[in-house]
C-alpha positions as CSV (number, residue, x, y, z in Angstrom):
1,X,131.5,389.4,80.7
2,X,127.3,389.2,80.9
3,X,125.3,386.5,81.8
4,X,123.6,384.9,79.1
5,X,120.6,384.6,80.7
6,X,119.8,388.1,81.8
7,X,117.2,388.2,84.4
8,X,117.5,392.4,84.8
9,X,116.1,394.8,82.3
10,X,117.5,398.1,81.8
11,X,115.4,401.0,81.8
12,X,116.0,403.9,80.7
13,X,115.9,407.1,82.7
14,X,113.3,408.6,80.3
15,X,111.4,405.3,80.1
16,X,107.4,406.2,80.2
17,X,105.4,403.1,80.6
18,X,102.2,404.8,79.1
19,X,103.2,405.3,75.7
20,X,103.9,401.7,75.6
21,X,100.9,401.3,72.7
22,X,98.3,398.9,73.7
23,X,96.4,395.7,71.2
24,X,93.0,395.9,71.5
25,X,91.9,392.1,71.0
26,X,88.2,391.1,71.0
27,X,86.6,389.7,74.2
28,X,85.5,386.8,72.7
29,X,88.1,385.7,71.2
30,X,89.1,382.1,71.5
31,X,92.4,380.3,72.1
32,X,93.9,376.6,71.9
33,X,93.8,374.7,74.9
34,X,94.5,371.1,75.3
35,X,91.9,369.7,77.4
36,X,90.9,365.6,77.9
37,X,87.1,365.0,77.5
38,X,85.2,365.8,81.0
39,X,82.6,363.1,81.1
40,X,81.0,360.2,78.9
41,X,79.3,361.3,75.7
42,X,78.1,360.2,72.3
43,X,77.9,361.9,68.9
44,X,74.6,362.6,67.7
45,X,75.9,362.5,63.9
46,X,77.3,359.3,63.8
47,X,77.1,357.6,67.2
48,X,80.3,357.5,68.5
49,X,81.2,357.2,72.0
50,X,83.5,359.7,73.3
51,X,84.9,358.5,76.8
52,X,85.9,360.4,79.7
53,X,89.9,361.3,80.0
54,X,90.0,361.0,76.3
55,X,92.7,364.5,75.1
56,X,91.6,367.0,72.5
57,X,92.9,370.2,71.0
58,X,90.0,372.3,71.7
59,X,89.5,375.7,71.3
60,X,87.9,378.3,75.0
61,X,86.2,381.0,74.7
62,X,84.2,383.3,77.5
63,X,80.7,382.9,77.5
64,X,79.8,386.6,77.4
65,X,76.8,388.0,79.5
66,X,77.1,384.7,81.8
67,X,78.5,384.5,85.3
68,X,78.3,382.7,88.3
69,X,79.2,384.8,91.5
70,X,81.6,386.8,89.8
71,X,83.5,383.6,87.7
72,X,83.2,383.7,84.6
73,X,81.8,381.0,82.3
74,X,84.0,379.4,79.7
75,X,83.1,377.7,76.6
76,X,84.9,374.5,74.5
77,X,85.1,373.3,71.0
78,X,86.0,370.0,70.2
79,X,85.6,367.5,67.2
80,X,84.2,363.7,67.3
81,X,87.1,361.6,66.2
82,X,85.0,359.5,63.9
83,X,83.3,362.1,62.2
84,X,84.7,365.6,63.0
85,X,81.1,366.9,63.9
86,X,81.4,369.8,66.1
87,X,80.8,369.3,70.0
88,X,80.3,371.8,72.9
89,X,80.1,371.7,76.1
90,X,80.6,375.2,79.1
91,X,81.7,374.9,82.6
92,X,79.0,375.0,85.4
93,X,80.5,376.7,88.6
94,X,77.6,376.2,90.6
95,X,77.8,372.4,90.5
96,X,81.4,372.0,90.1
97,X,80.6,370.6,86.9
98,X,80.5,370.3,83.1
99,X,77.0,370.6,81.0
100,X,76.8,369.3,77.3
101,X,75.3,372.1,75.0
102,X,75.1,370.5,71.7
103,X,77.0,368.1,69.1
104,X,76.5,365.3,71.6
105,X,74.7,363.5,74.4
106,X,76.0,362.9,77.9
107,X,75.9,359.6,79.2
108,X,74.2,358.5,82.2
109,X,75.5,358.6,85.7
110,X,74.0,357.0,88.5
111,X,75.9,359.3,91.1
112,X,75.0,362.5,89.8
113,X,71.5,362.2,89.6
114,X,72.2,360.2,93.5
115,X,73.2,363.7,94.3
116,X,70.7,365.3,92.8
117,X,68.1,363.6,94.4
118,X,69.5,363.6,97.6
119,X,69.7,367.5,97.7
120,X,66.1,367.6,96.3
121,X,65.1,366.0,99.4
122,X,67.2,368.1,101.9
123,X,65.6,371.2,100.2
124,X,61.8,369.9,100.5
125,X,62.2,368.9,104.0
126,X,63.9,372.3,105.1
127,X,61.0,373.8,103.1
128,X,58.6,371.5,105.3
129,X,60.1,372.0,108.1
130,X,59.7,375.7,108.0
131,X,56.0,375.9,108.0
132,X,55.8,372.7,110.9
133,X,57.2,373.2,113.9
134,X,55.7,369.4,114.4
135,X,57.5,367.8,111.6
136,X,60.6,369.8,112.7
137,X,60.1,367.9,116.7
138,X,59.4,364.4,114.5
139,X,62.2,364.8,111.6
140,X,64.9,365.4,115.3
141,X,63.3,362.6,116.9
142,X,63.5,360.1,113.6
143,X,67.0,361.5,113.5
144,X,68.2,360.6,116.8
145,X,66.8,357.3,116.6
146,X,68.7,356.6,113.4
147,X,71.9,358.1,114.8
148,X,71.2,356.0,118.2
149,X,71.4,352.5,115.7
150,X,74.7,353.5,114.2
151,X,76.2,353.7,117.5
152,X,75.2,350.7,118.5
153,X,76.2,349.0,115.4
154,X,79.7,350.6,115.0
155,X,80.0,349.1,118.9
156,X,79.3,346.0,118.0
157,X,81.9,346.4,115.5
158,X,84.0,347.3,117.6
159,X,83.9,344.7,120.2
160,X,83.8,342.0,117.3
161,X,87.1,343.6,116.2
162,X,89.0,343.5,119.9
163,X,87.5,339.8,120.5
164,X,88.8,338.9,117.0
165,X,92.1,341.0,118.3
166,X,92.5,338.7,121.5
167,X,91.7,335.5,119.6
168,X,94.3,332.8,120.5
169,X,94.7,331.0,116.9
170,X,97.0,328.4,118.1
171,X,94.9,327.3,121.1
172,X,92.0,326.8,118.5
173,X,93.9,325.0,116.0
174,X,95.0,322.7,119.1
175,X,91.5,322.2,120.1
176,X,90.3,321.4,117.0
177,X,92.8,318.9,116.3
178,X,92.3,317.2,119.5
179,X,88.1,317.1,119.0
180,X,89.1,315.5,115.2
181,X,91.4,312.9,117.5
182,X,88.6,312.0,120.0
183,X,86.4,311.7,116.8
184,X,88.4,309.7,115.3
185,X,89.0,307.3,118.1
186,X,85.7,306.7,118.8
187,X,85.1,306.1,115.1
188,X,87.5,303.5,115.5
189,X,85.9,302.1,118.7
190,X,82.9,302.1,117.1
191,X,84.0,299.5,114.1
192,X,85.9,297.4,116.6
193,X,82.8,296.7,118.4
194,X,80.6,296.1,115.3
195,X,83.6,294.0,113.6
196,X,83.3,292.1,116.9
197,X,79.9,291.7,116.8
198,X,79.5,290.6,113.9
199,X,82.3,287.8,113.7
200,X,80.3,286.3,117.3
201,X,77.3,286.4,115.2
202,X,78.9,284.5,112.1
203,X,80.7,281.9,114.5
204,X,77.3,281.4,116.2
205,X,75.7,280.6,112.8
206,X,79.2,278.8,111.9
207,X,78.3,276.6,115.0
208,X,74.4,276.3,114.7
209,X,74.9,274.8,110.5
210,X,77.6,272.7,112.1
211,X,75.5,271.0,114.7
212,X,72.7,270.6,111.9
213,X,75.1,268.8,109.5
214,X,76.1,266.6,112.1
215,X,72.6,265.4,113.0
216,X,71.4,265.1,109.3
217,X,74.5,263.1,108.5
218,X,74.6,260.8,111.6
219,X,74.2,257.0,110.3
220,X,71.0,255.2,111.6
221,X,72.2,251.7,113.4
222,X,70.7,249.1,111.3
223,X,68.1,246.9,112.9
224,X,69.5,243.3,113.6
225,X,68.0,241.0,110.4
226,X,64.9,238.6,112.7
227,X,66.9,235.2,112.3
228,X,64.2,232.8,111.1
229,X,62.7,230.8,113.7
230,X,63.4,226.7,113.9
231,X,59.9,226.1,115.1
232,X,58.5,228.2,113.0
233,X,56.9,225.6,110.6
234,X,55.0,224.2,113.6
235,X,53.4,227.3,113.6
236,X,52.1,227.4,110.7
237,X,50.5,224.1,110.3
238,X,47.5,225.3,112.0
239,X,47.0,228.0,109.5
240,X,47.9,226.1,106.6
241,X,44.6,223.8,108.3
242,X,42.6,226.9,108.9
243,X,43.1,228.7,104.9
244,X,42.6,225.1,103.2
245,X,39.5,225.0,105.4
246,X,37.6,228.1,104.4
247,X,39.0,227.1,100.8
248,X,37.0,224.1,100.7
249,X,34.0,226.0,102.0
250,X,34.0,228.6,99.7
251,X,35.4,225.9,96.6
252,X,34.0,223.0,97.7
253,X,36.2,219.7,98.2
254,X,38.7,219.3,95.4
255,X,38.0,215.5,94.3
256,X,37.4,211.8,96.0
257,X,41.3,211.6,95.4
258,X,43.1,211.9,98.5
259,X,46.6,211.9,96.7
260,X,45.5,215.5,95.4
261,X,43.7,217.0,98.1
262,X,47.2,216.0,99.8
263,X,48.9,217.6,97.3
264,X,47.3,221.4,97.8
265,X,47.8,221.1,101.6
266,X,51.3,220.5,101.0
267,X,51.8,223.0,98.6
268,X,49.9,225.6,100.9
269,X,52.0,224.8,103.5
270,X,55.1,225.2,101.0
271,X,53.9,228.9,100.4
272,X,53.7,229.5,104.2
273,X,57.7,227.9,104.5
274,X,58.5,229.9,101.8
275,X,57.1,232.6,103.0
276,X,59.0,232.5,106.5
277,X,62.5,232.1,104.2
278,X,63.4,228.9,104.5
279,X,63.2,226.0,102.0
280,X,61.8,222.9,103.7
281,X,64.3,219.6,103.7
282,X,64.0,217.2,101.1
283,X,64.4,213.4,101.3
284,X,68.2,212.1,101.7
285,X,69.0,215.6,102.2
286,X,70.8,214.7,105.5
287,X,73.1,212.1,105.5
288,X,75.5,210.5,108.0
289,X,74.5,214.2,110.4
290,X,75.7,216.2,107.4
291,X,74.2,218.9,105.2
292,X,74.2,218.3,101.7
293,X,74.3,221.4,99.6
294,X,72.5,224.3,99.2
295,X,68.5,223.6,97.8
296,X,67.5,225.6,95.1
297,X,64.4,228.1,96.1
298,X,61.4,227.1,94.6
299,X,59.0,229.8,93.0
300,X,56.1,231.0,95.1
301,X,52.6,229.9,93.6
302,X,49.3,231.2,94.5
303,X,45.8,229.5,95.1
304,X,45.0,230.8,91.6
305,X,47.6,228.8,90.0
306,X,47.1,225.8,92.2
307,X,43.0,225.6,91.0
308,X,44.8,226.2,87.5
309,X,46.7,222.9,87.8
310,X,43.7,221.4,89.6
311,X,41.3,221.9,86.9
312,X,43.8,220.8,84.0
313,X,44.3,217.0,86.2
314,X,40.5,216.5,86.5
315,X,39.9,217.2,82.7
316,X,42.9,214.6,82.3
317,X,41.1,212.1,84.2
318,X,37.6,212.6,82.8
319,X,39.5,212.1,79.7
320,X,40.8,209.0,80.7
């Protein structure tokens, strides 16, 4: 029985490979490829932007009459999914890149014109650098200084990296706990001693208002009350003499009769008794060596009142 899958072909002994007839297809001819979008771009018809990755049916073709060493150059066709506007782009060998031809605009990318510029530079300074055998000496010199810092930099990384590597995590965690301890305790010394100080300072003041209170609310001993003195109305005779004295030499005498000129000495010398606080005994006041009661105080009268009633018993007796 055969195989199904036959992987030998029989030939024929007479088989003749070149009168096998051959097509002859164009060289431009184009096929269907399925490709996804090379770069960023945007459609010039209607402004849609066309991302990179994004797959298409597009048809390749060869470039003809272009080349790049030997490689050949190929060409794609592809439609803008908004408004089926045709877009082209070719392949660029030389840059190991893609360049837009027309349908489109290419986006902007920062790190192919970084490249660009960079080998712009290389290629002026090997220009330079092959007409000055000075700049050649300075560009070695400026490089060697430059590659001198990077060493020194990546050793510094490197020793940071093996002192992070022998790093003891627990003895710093242990060492900072026991600083935030000591802290801590003499935090707490701290408000022990100002908590003390300041309850001394309020008992001092405690103590000090005490003390004043005490002194402004001490009672004053009352003075004794003076005791009038028995003898006291001797005393005074003498200056009941003296004032009715100068009265009669700045008044004059009071009359020829000697019952009222009596009567103001007496009642001068009642003002001075009364004045001292006693009321002088009366007639039959003592009897058998015993008090009687209590005399009634007289009113105090002064020398005005006196000439008052002196004046009113010498108009009674003109009268008479």
């Amino acid at each position: 029985m055969s195989e199904r899958k036959v992987l030998n072909k029989y030939y024929p002994p007479d088989f003749d490979p070149s009168k096998i007839p051959k097509l002859k297809l164009p060289k431009d001819r184009q096929y269907v490829v399925r490709l996804m979008a090379p770069f960023n771009m945007r459609c010039k018809t209607c402004g849609e932007y066309i991302y990179k990755g994004k797959k298409f049916n597009a048809r390749k073709e060869t470039v003809q009459n272009e080349s790049y060493l030997g490689l050949p150059i190929f060409r794609f066709y592809i439609k803008c999914t908004r408004c089926l506007a045709e877009i082209t782009f070719k392949t660029d060998p030389e840059n190991t890149d893609y360049t837009m031809e027309h349908g489109a605009t290419r986006n902007f990318q920062a790190e192919k014109l970084l490249e660009e510029e960079e080998k712009r530079v290389q290629k002026e300074r090997e220009d330079e650098e092959l007409n000055n055998p000075m700049k050649v000496l300075e560009n070695r010199t400026k490089d060697s200084k430059l590659e001198m810092e990077v060493l020194e930099n990546l050793q510094e990384l490197k020793d940071l990296n093996q002192r992070q590597a022998h790093v003891d995590f627990e003895a710093m965690l242990r060492q900072h706990r026991l600083s935030e301890e000591e802290r801590q305790r003499q935090e707490q010394e701290e408000d022990e001693r100002e908590t003390a100080a300041l309850v001394e300072e309020s008992r001092k003041r405690r103590l000090l208002e005490d003390s004043d209170s005490e002194e402004d609310t001490t009672p004053t001993q009352p003075q004794p009350a003076l005791r009038p003195n028995p003898t006291a109305i001797l005393d005074e005779t003498p200056k009941a003499k003296r004032k009715a004295e100068s009265w009669e030499r700045s008044v004059g005498t009071l009359g020829s009769r000697p019952q009222l000129s009596g009567l103001v000495v007496k009642k001068t010398g009642l003002d001075s008794i009364i004045r001292g606080g006693r009321a002088p005994p009366l007639p039959g006041a003592m009897k058998n060596g015993q008090a009687a009661g209590p005399v009634p105080q007289m009113p105090s009268t002064s020398s005005l009142s006196q000439l008052g009633v002196y004046s009113d018993s010498e108009d009674s007796s003109g009268s008479n």
